[in-house]
C-alpha positions in Angstrom: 49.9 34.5 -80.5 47.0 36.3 -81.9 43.6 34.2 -82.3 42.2 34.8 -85.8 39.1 33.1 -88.0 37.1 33.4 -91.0 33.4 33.5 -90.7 31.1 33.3 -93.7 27.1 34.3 -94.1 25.0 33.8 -96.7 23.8 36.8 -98.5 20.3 35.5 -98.9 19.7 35.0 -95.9 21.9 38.4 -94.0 22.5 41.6 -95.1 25.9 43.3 -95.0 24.7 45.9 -93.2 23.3 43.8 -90.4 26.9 41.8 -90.4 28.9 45.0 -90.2 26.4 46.1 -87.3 26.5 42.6 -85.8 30.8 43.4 -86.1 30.7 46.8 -85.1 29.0 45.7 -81.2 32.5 43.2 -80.2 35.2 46.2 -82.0 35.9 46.4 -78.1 37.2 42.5 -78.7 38.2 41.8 -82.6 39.2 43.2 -85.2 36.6 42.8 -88.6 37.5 42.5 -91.7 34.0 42.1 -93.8 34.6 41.9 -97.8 31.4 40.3 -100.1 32.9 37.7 -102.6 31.3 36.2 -105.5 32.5 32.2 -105.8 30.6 30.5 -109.0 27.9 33.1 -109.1 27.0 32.7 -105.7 27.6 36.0 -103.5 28.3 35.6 -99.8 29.9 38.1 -97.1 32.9 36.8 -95.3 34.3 38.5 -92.0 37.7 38.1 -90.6 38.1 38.6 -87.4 41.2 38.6 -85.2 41.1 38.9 -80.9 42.6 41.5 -79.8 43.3 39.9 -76.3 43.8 36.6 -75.3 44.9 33.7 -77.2 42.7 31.0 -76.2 40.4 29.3 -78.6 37.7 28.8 -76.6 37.3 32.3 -76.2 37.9 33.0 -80.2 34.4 30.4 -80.8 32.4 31.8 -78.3 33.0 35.3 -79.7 32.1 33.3 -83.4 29.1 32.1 -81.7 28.3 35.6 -80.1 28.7 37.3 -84.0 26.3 34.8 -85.5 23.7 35.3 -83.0 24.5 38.9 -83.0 23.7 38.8 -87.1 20.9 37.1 -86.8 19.3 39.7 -84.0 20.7 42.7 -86.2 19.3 41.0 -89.8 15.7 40.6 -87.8 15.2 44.1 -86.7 16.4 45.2 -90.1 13.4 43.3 -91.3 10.9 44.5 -88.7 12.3 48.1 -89.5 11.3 47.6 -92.9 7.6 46.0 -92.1 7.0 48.6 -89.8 7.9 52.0 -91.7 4.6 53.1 -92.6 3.0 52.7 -88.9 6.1 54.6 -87.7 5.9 57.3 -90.2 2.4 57.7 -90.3 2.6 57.8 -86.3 5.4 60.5 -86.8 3.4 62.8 -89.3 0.0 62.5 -86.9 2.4 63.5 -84.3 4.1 66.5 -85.8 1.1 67.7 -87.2 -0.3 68.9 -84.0 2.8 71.0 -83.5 2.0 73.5 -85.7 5.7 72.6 -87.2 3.9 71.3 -90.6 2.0 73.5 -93.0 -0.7 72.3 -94.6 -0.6 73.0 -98.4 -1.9 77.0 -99.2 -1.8 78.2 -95.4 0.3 80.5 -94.1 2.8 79.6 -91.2 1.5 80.5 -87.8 3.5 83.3 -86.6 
């Protein structure tokens, strides 16, 4: 018999992309099913997930417990990807502009 659960996360506090990432890193153990429903205004992201080996339940909740720390992990470097963009980009454009691969404005490209 095939172990199956719902799981449900808050969408103020995760994003579906970090769920569907969080998902997409045990595909080698579930099946997902991830679908965002609306109950009474308030929108949350629920994942269906089914083993696909083994039937005992102890193994179905620890792979529950793995996806919700695995969300969590995947919502915070979401957030530190988004605090960090300028640095990154600015450190980027510094870079390649000593590669001669950017153009300043009016010069000619060097040959």
């Amino acid at each position: 018999m095939q172990q199956s659960r719902t799981v449900e996360f808050d969408t103020t506090a995760y994003s579906l992309f970090a769920v569907q990432k969080a998902c997409h890193r045990f595909s080698n153990q579930a099946s997902f099913n991830v679908q965002v429903v609306e109950t009474e205004g308030v929108s949350s992201i629920k994942v269906f997930l089914q083993l696909m080996n083994g039937t005992s339940d102890e193994e179905l909740t620890r792979l529950v417990q793995l996806l919700n720390n695995e969300a969590l992990e995947q919502q915070l470097r979401e957030k530190i990807r988004l605090q960090t963009e300028g640095v990154r980009n600015l450190i980027l454009a510094h870079a390649f502009s000593k590669t001669g691969l950017i153009v300043p404005d009016g010069a000619a490209p060097a040959a």
